[in-house]
C-alpha positions in Angstrom: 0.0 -7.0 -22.2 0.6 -5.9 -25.8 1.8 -2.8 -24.3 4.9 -4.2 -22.8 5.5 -6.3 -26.2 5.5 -2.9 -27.9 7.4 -0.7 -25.4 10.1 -3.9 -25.7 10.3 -3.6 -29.7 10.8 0.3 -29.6 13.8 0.1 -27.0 15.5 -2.7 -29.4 15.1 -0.4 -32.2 16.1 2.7 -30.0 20.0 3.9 -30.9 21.6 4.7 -27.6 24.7 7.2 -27.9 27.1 9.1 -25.7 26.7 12.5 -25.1 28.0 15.5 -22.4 27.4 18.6 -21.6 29.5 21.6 -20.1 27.3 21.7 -16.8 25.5 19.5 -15.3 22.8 22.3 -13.8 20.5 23.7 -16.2 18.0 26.8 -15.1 14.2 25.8 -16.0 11.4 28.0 -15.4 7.7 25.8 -14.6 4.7 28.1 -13.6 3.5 26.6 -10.7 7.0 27.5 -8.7 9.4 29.4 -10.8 12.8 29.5 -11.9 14.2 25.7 -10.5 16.8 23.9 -11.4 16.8 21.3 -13.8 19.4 17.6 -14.9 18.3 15.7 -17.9 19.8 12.3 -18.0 19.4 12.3 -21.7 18.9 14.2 -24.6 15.5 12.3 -26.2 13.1 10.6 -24.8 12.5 6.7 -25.7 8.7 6.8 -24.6 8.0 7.9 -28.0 4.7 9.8 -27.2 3.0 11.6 -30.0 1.8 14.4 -28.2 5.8 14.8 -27.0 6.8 18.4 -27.4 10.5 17.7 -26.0 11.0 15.6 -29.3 10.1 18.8 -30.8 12.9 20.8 -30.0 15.6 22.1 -32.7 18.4 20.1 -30.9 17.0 16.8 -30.1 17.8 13.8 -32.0 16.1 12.0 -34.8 13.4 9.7 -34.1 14.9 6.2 -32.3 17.6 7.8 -31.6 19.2 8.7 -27.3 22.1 10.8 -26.2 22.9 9.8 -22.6 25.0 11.5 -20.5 27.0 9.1 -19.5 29.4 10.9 -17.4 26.5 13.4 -15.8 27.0 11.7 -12.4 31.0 12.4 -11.7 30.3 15.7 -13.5 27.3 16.7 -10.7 29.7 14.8 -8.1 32.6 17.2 -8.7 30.2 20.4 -9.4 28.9 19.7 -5.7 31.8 19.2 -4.0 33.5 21.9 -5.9 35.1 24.1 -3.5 35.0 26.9 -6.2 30.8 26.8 -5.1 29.7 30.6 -4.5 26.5 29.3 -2.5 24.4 26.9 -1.1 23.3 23.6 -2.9 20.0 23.5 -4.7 17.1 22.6 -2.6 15.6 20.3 -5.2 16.6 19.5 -8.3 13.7 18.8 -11.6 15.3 15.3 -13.0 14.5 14.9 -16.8 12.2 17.7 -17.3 12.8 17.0 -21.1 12.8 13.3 -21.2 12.1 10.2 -18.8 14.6 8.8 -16.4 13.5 5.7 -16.3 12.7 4.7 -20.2 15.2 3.7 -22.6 17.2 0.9 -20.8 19.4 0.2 -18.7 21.7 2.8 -19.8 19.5 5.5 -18.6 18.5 4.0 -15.5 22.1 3.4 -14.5 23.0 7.4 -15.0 19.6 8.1 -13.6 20.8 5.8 -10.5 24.5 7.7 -10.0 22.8 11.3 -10.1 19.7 10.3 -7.5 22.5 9.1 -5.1 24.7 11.9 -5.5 22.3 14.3 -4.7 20.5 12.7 -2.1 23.4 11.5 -0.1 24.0 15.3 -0.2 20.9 16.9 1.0 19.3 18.0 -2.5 15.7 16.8 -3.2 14.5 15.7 -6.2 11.1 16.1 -8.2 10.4 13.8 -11.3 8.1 12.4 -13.2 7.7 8.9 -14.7 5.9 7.0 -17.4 8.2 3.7 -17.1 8.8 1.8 -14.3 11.7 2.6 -11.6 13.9 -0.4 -10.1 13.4 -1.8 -6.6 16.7 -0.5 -5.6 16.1 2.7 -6.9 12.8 2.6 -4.8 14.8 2.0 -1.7 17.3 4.6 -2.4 13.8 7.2 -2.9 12.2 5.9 0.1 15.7 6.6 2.1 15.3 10.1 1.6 11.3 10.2 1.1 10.8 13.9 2.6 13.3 15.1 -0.3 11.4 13.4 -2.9 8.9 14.1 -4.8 7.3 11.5 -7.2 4.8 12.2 -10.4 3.1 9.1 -12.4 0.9 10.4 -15.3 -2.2 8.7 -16.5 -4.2 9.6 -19.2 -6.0 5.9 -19.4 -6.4 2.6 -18.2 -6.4 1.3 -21.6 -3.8 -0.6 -22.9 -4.9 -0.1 -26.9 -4.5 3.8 -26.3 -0.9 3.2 -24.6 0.4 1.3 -27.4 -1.0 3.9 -29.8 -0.3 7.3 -28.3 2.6 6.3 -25.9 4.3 3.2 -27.3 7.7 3.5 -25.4 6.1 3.8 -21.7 5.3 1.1 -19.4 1.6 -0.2 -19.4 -1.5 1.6 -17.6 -1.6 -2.2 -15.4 2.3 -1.5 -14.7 1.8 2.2 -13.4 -0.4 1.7 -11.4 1.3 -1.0 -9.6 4.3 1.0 -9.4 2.3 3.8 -7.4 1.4 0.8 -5.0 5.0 -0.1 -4.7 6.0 3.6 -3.8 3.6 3.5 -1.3 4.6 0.1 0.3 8.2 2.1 0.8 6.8 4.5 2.6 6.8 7.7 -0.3 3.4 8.9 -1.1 3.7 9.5 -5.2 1.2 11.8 -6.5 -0.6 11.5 -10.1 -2.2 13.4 -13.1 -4.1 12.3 -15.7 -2.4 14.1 -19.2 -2.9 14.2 -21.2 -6.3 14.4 -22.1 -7.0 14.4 -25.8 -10.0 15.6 -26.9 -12.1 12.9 -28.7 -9.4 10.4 -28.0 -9.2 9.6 -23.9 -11.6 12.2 -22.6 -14.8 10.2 -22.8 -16.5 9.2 -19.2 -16.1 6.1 -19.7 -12.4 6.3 -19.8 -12.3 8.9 -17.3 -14.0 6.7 -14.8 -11.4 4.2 -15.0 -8.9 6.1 -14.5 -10.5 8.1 -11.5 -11.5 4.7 -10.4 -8.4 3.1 -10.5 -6.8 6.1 -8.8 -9.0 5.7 -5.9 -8.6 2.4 -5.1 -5.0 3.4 -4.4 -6.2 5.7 -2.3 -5.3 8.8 -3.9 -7.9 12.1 -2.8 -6.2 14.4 -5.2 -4.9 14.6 -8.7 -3.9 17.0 -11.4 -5.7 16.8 -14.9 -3.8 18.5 -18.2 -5.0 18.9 -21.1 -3.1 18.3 -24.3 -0.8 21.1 -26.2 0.3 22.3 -29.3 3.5 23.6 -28.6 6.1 24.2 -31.6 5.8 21.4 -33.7 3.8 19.1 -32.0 0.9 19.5 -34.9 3.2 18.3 -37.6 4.4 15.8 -35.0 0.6 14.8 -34.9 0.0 14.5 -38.5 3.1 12.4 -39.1 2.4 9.8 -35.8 -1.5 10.0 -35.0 -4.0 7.5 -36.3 -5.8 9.3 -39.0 -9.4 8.9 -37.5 -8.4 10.7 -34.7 -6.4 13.4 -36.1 -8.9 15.9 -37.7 -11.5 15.9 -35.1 -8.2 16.7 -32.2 -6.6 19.7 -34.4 -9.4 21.1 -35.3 -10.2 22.0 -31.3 -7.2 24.1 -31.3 -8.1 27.7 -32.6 -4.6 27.8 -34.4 -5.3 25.1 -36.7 -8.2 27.0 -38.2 -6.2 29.3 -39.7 -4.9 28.3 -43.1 -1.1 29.0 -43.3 -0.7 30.0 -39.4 1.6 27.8 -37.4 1.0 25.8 -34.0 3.7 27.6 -31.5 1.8 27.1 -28.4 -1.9 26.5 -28.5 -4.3 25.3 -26.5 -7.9 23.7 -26.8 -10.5 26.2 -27.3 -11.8 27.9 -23.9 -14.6 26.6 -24.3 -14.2 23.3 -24.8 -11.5 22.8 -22.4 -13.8 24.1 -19.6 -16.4 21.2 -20.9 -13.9 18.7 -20.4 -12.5 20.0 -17.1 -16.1 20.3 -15.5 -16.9 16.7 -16.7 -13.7 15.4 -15.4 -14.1 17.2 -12.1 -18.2 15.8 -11.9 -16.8 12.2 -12.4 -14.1 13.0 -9.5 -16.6 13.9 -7.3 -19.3 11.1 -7.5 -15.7 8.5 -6.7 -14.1 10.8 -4.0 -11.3 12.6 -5.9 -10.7 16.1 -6.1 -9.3 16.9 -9.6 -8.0 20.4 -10.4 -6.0 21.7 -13.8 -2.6 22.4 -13.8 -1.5 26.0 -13.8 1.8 25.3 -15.9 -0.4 23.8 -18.9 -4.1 25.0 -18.9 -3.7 28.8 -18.8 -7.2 30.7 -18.6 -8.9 27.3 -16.5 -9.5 27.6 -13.3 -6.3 25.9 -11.9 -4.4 24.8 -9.2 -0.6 24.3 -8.6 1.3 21.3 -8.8 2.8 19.8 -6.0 6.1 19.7 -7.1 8.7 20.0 -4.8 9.5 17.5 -2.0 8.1 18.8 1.4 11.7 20.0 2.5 12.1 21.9 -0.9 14.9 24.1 0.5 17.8 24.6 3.1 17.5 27.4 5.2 17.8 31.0 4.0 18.8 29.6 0.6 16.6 32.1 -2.2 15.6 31.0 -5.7 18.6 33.8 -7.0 20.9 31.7 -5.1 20.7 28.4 -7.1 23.0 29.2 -9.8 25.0 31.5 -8.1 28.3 28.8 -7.8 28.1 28.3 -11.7 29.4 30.7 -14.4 26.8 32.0 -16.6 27.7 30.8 -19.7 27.5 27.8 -18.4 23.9 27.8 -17.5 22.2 28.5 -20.5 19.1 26.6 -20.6 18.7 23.5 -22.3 16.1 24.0 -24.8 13.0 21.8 -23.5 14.0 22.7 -19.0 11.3 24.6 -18.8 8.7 21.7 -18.3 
């Protein structure tokens, strides 16, 4: 598909660099569960969205360009194993809650590879979330462990021309969807949302009934729907990367963009609006089976749900939220700008 063709031109123009960090842990807080712990693989993201709010950040690197952490796996080995450790392990860790751990090459897949095993093999779960495509062995390794994992795939259309123009760095509609049915094969049972949905872009019913079609016929009963976000500078972001037909028509649902002068920090579509949508969506779910609810961590003042986010066995025994940083020194857990997902 033209998708893949794209997606394949923006990792040979992508700039892959070494990077570390002093800890490997991170604190992130999400709404629907809390403070968790977070491990980004990278510093970037190669999917290249252009709704992307991680690219956003003060500290991330120029456009085309990805810091890996190359040696985050022996750094999470030894924090682990470290005998220094105050408390318990994690339950479940949040993998790339600021990037993808499966775009940008094999770089990124091979770190993203070390850490899954590392913390698997020692009773941590994980939780992430994909737009690319994840590696048969990786699969096995996931489906090894399957009741400490906990797999997302977001959808926000089956159609390839709206991939390759709002998410040009992430694996094909056709590809995801295919990947779900792989997940399942092994035995894991990957959940889905479809976000983000861009007013006047991929919210249509048309477009919405593929993709609720296409999630039923992988048998899926339940989903999560998100609606798009202005968070710091995603509107400039917007301006500079969006096709211009689109552009006025989606900032002008956002009731900070109607105010000359006043800056985008974290906005959302109009109430009113965004109920529209989420009724519509939730009508279409119904006539094909599927229960669709808003997520909590991004649609605040709709009538939301929580997202399933950590594995079913989220935590050993007696271990508290408090306790999860509670081997590491504090200074070393300030949070990575862009954890809290």
């Amino acid at each position: 598909p033209p998708n893949e063709v794209l997606r394949r031109r923006v990792d040979v123009g992508l700039r892959v660099l070494s990077a570390s960090k002093k800890h490997p842990l991170s604190r992130g807080r999400i709404a629907c569960v809390g403070d968790v712990a977070t491990l980004n693989v990278s510093r970037g993201c190669a999917g290249a969205c252009v709704f992307c709010y991680a690219r956003c950040y003060s500290n991330a690197p120029e456009r085309d360009t990805l810091l890996v952490y190359h040696d985050l796996p022996g750094q999470l080995r030894r924090d682990l194993d470290s005998r220094r450790r105050r408390s318990p392990l994690p339950g479940y860790v949040v993998l790339a809650s600021a990037g993808d751990p499966f775009l940008g090459g094999e770089q990124v897949v091979s770190v993203t590879r070390g850490c899954l095993d590392v913390l698997l093999r020692r009773g941590v779960g994980v939780s992430l979330s994909t737009r690319g495509d994840i590696p048969d062995d990786i699969v096995e390794l996931l489906a090894r462990y399957r009741d400490r994992v906990q797999i997302t795939i977001p959808l926000a259309s089956t159609s390839v021309d709206y991939t390759a123009t709002w998410e040009p760095g992430t694996a094909s509609p056709e590809a995801r969807l295919f990947l779900v049915q792989r997940l399942q094969s092994a035995g894991l049972e990957p959940t889905m949302h479809i976000e983000p949905l861009i007013p006047f872009v991929n919210d249509d019913s048309e477009q919405l009934r593929n993709v609720v079609s296409s999630m039923v016929g992988l048998g899926l009963k339940t989903a999560m729907l998100r609606l798009l976000q202005l968070r710091r500078g995603v509107a400039d972001q917007l301006r500079r990367e969006a096709p211009t037909d689109h552009l006025r028509m989606v900032l002008g649902c956002f009731p900070s963009q109607q105010e000359r002068g006043r800056p985008a920090e974290y906005d959302h579509v109009a109430p009113r609006q965004a109920m529209s949508i989420l009724r519509r969506a939730q009508r279409i779910g119904r006539e094909h089976g599927l229960r669709l609810q808003a997520c909590r961590c991004h649609n605040p003042g709709l009538p939301a749900g929580r997202c399933q986010i950590a594995p079913r066995d989220p935590q050993p025994l007696g271990q508290s939220p408090a306790d999860l940083f509670a081997g590491v020194e504090e200074q070393d857990l300030a949070a990575e700008e862009g954890s809290d997902s």
